[in-house]
N, C-alpha and C positions, 0 to 999 in steps of 0.2 A: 222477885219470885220466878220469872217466866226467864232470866236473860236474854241476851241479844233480839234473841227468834222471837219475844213477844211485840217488838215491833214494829216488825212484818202484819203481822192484825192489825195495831196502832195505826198504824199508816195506810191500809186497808181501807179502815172504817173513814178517816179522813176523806181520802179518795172517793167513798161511793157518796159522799152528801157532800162535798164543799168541790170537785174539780181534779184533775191533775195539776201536777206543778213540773216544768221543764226541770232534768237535772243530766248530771251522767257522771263517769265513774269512771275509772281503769280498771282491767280486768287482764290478768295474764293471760295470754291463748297462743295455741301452735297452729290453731289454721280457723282457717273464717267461723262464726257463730253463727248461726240462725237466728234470722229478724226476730227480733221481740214481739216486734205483732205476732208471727204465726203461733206463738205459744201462747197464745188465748183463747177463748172462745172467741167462735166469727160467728156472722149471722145463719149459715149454713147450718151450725148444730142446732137450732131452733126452728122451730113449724115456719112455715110462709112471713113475708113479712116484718121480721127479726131485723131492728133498727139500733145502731149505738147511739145511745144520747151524748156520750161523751167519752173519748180515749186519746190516749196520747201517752209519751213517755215520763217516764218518773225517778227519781230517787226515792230508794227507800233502806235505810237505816244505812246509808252512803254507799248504795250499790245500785246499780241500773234496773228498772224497772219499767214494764208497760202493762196500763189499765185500761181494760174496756167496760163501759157500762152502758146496759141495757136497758131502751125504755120503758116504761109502766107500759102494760099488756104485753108483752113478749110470750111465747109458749113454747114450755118445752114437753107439755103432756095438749091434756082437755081444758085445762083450768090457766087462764091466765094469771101472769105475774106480777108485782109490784114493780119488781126490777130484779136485775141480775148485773152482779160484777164478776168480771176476770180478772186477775192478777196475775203477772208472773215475775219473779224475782231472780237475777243470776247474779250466784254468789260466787266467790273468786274460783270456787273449786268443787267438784265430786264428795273429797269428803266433807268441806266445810258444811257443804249442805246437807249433808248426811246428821252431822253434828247438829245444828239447826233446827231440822225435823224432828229430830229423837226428840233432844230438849224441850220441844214444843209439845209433842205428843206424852211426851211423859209430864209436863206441867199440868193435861188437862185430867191425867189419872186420878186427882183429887180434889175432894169437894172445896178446898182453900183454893186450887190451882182454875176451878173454872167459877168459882166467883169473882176471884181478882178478874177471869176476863171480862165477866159477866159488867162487871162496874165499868171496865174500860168499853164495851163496846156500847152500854147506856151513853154516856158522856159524849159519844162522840155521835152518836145516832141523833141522840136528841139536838145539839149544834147545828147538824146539817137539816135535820125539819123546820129549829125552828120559826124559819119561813112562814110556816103551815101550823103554829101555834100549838106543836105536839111537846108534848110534856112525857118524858118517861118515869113512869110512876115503880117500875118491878124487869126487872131481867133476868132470867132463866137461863141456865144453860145445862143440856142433859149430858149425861155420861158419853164419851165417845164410842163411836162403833167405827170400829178395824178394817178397813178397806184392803186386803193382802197387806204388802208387808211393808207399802211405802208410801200412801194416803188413810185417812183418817174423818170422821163427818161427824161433826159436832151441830145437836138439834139446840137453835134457841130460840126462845119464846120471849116477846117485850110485851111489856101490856103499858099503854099508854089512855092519854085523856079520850081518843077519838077510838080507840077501839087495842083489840088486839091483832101484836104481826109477828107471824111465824117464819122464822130463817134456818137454812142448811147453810151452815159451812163446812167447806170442804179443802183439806190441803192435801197436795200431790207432792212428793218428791221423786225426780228424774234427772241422775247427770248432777249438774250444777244448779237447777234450778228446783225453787221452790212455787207449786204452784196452789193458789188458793180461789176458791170461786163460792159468791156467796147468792144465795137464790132467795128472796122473798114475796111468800104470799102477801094478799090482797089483805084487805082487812080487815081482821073475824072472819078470815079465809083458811080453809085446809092449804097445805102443803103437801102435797105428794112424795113418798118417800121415791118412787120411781124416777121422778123426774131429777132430782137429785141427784140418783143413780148414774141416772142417763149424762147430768153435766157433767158430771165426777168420770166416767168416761170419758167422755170425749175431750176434756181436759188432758186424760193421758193421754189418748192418740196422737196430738197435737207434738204431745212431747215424746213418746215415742219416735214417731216422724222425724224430728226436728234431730234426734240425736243419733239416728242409724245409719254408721259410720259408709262411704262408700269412696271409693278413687275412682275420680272424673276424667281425670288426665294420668299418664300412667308415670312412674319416674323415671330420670333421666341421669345418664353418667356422663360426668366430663371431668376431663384431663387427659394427661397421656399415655396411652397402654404401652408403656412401657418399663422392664425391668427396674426395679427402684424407685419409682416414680409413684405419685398421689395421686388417684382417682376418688372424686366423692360422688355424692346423689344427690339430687334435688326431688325434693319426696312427691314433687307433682301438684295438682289441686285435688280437694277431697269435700266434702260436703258430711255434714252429720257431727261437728265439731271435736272430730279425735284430740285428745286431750295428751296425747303423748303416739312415739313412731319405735316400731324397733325395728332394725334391718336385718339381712342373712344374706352374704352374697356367696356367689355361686360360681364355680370352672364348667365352661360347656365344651363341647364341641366348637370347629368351625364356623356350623352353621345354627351355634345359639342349643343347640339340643343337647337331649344325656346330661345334663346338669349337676353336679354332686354340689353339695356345702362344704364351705370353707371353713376349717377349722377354728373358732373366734373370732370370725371376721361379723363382725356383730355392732359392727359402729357407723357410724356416716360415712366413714371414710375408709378406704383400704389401698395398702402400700402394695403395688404391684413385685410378683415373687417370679424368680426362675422357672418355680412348679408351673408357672402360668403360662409359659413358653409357648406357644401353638394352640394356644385355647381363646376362646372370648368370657366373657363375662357376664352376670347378669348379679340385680341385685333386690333383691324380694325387700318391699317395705310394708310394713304392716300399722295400720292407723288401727287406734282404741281410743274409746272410752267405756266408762262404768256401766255402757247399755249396750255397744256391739263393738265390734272391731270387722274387719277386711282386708286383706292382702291386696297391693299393687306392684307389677311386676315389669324390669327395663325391660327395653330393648337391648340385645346381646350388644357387647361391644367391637372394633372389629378385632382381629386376631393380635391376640399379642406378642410383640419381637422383643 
């Protein structure tokens, strides 16, 4: 019913009552990722005292993953918690994850689409209590409500032998990644929609953060400025995981200034021209991803004979 993306929940629900399990994954990239921890909840987005019972790295549905979870009494309002998990999933690409979420958010648009998840997240709830001798007897799941245009918060309710527990879940997509964070009341406890709010934020901050493209070191030309000859770039180091580079090089002056663009010259590499005779060079690289992009720009090179 749900394809791929449903398990991402599956593996979810596993993770917040039975452990992490070590795994990992290939993932195409053009320049460093950001640590999978920081795309989680930390103990900072929670009131004073905000401890993880358990996190570490994951596979999930054969893609890299890290979960945090949070222990019974955590606060993210006035009312303490049962517990809270973070999730965050990176999937090979921008759009795959795009794909992903849709599918997911549009399974839960009908009432067949969030009862099937409704049974899968019973099953796997009741497994991990039953420790504590909880029986789930009914699982709820209400209509979703639309977080902008790229998370989504799904209310559900279990009523079990020892009482009833109230959960938000919440999924974020950002970039390549999908993020899911699940919050549960005490029991025969309110759930504050606020507090939800407030995770479901700070969830995207995290990812935000994590994917705002920026160049740390600026790029560099080598080879030899010379007539007929090959010069390329080395696009620098970059932070924010740009997912692709385009370049634009430029004829300056002597000393680097006045700078016009070069007709086409739009590739890594560029063949030194007559035009270039007495000029230097420079060569504008631009990192993107699906959430920001920024410009890094050489050093001129020296004049060319």
């Amino acid at each position: 019913m749900f394809g791929r993306s449903a398990v991402l929940l599956a593996a979810l629900g596993a993770a917040m009552v039975v452990g992490v399990t070590g795994g990992s994954a290939s993932v195409r990239m053009s320049a460093p990722l950001p640590a999978l921890s920081s795309l989680v909840l930390s103990p900072a987005d929670f009131r004073s005292g905000a401890t993880g019972a358990v996190q570490g790295s994951a596979t999930v549905g054969g893609m890299p993953a890290f979960v945090r979870v949070f222990r019974s009494g955590v606060r993210i309002g006035a009312a303490p918690l049962l517990g809270a998990v973070s999730l965050a999933v990176l999937e090979p690409d921008a759009s795959t994850a795009v794909y992903d979420f849709t599918s997911l958010n549009l399974s839960t648009q009908t009432k067949a689409g969030r009862l099937a998840l409704a049974k899968a997240w019973a099953i796997d709830f009741a497994k991990g209590a039953s420790k504590t001798k909880l029986v789930v007897k009914q699982t709820v799941v209400g209509a979703p409500v639309e977080v902008g245009a790229s998370a989504f918060r799904l209310p559900v309710t279990i009523k079990t032998n020892l009482g009833t527990v109230r959960l938000s879940l919440e999924v974020a997509q950002t970039d390549r990644v999908l993020a899911i964070v699940m919050l549960m009341g005490r029991l025969n406890g309110r759930l504050d929609a606020s507090d939800a709010a407030h995770a479901l934020a700070a969830a995207q901050q995290h990812l935000q953060a994590a994917f705002t493209v920026a160049n740390t070191t600026a790029p560099t030309i080598s080879g030899t400025q010379t007539q007929g000859q090959v010069v390329s770039v080395d696009e620098g180091n970059w932070t924010g995981a740009p997912s692709e580079f385009s370049y634009s090089w430029s004829r300056c002056d002597t000393s680097g200034a006045n700078c016009a663009a070069i007709a086409d010259a739009t590739t890594n590499s560029y063949t030194v021209t007559a035009a270039d005779a007495g000029s230097t060079l420079r060569v504008t690289v631009t990192g993107s991803n699906s959430v920001t992009s920024q410009a890094g720009v050489s050093s001129a090179t020296a004049v060319v004979s």
